[in-house]
C-alpha positions in Angstrom: 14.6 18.5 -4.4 11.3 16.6 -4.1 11.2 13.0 -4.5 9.4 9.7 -5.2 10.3 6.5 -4.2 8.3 3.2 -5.5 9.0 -0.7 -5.1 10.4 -2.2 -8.2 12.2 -5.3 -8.8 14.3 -4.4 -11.5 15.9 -1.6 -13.0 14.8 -2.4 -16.4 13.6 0.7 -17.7 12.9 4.4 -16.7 9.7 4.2 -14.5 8.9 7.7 -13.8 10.0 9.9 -16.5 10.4 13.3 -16.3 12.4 15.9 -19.1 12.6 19.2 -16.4 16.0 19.6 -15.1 16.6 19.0 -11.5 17.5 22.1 -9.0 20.8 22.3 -8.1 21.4 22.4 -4.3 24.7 23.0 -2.1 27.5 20.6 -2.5 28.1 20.7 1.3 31.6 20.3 3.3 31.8 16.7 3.1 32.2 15.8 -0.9 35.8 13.6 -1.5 36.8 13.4 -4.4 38.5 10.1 -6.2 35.4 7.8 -4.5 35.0 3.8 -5.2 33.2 2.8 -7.8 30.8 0.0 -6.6 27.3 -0.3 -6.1 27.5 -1.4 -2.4 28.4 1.4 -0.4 27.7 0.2 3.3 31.5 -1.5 4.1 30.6 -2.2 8.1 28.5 0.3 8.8 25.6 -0.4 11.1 21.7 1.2 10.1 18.9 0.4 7.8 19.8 -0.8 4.5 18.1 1.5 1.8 18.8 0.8 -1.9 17.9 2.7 -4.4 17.3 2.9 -8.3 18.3 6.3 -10.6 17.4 6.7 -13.7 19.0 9.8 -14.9 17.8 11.5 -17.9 19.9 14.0 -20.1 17.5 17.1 -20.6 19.4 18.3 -23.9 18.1 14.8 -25.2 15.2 14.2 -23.0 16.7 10.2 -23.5 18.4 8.1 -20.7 21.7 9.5 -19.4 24.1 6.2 -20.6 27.2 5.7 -18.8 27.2 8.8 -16.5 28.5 8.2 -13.2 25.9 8.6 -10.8 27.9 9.9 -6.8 26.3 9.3 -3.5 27.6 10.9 -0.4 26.0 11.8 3.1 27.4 14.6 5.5 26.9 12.6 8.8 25.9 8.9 8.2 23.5 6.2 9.3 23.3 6.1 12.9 25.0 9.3 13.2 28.3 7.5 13.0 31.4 9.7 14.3 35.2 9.3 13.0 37.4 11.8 10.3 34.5 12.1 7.1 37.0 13.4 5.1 38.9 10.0 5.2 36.4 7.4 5.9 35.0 5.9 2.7 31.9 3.6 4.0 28.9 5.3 2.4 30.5 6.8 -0.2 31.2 6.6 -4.2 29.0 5.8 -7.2 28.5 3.3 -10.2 27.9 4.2 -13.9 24.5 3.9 -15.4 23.5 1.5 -17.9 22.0 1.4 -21.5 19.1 2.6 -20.1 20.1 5.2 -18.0 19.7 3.6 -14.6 21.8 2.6 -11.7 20.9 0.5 -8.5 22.8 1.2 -5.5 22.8 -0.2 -2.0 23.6 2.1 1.2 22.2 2.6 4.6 19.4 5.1 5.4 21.4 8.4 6.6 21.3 9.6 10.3 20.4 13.5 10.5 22.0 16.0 12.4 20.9 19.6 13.8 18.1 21.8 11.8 18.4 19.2 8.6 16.8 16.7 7.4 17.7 13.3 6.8 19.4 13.4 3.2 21.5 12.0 0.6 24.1 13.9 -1.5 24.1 13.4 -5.3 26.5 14.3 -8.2 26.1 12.9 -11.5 29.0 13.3 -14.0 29.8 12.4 -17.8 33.0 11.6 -19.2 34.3 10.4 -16.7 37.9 8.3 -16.1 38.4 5.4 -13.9 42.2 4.6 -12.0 43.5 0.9 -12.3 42.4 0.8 -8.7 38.5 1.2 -8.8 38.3 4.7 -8.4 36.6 7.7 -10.3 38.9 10.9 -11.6 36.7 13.4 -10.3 38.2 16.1 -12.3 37.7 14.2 -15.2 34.9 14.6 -17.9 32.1 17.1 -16.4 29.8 17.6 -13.2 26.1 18.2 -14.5 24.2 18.0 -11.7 24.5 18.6 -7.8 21.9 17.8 -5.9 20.3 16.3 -2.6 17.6 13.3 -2.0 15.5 13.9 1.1 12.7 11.1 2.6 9.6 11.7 3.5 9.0 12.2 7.3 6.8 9.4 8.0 9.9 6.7 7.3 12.3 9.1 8.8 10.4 8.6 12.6 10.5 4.9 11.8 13.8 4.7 11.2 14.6 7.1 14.0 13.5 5.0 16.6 15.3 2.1 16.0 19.1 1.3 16.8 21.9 2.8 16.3 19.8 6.1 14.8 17.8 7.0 18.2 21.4 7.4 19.9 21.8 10.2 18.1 20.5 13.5 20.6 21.2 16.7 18.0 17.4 17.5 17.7 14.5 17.6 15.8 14.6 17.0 12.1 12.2 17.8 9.1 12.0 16.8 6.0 10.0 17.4 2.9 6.9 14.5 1.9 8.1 11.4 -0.5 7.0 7.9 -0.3 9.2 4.9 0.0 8.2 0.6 0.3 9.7 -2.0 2.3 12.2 -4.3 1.3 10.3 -7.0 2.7 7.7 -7.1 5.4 9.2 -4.6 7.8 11.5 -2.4 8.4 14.2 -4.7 9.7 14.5 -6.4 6.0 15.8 -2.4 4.7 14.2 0.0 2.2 14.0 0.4 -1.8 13.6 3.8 -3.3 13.1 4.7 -7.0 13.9 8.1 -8.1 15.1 9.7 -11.5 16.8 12.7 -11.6 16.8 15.2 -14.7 19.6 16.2 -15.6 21.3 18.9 -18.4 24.1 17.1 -19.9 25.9 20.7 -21.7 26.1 21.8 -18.0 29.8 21.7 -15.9 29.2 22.8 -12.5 32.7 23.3 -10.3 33.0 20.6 -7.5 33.9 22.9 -4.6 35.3 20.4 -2.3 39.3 20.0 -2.3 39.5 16.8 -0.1 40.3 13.2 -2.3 41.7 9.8 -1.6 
């Protein structure tokens, strides 16, 4: 999925609009179920901070997608981080959108590993139940969209060849062209991305991952 990522303040509104339905793309191996919801995903984990506003529109509707929980994963994280994925919860879980259809949330840009690009799973589900303890009911409600965020290559060298990202040795990586701002004046201060992601609400696609906290 091709992306765009502009500066913006303040998720007030849906900047880029856009009514055609997002591709779906593999789910991946490393999906767990029953994630946090909060809009800081980072815990301790060491990298460049990138936060980034969703808008989500329904396609049925061609209005903002309210209350849909919007799910962020990676595959292998910032810095190329190693440990059990299917346990580890730093860069991982989601936060409903607002009235408006948007959600802000903070993570660290994702390391890359062999013949793949730097990216960020997404899964955006409606209906969706919480647990007393701050986390989603996967199975609940319905899964309308799978999909992936991918950077454009240009902020993926920069990244790359700072700490603790140029440790990692598994090879070249490509990527497809977006565009991204600082968070301040470099790229020390982290990253903010804008992207909306069209969605058809009438849609349940199977989550194909069995792994859950």
């Amino acid at each position: 999925m091709c992306v765009s990522f502009y500066l913006t303040a303040l998720i007030a509104e849906t900047l880029q609009f856009t009514c055609i339905t997002a591709p779906e793309v593999t789910e991946g191996p490393y999906y767990i179920g029953n994630e946090y919801v909060r809009n800081d995903l980072r815990e301790d984990q060491p990298g460049v901070t990138l936060i980034l506003d969703i808008g989500v529109i329904d396609t049925t509707t061609c209005q903002p997608f309210q209350n849909a929980f919007v799910d962020l994963w990676a595959g292998f994280y910032g810095g190329y981080q190693g440990g059990n994925v299917h346990k580890d919860t730093w860069l991982r879980g989601g936060e409903f959108t607002n009235n408006r259809g948007m959600v802000e949330i903070t993570t660290i840009f994702p390391g890359f590993y062999v013949n793949r690009t730097a990216h960020v799973h997404v899964m955006v589900h409606k209906g969706s139940e919480t647990r007393p303890n701050g986390t989603i009911i996967s199975s609940s409600g319905a899964t309308t969209h799978i999909g992936q965020f991918f950077f454009d290559e240009s902020w993926n060298d920069q990244v790359y060849a700072t700490h603790p990202y140029n440790t990692n040795t598994q090879g070249p990586h490509g990527g497809r062209p977006t565009s991204m701002q600082y968070l301040g004046k470099s790229l020390e201060d982290g990253l903010l991305g804008y992207i909306t992601v069209a969605v058809d609400g009438s849609k349940n696609y199977t989550i194909q991952g069995k792994n859950a906290l």
